[in-house]
Steps between C-alpha positions, in 0.01 A plus 500: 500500500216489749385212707167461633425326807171566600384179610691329838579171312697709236684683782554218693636293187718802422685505791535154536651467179722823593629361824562123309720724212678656770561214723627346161739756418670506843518190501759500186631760596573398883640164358744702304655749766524202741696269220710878437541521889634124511792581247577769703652248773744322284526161615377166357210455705329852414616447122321175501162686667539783241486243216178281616296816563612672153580156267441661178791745610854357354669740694444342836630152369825687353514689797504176698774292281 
């Protein structure tokens, strides 16, 4: 599949939208190495980190009862 971008406002726009997808996806992704990183330190407070930055994971709150 071929893009054209021959105008500036169509390259601009592409890479603006490019940049806000990537920003996007590490920002999902950084959330869920750092909640992975917290578990790695096994201790209440780090538990309790883990399971406010990842809520929809159960594993944190089993992790941390």
């Amino acid at each position: 599949m071929r893009v054209t971008l021959h105008s500036a406002i169509r390259k601009i726009t592409f890479i603006v939208v490019s940049v806000l997808a990537m920003a996007t996806y590490l920002l999902l992704v950084g959330r869920t190495y750092r909640a992975e990183w917290l578990t790695s330190h096994v201790n209440a407070d780090s538990l309790e980190a883990a399971r406010v930055l990842e809520p929809g994971n159960a594993d944190y709150a089993h992790d941390l009862g």
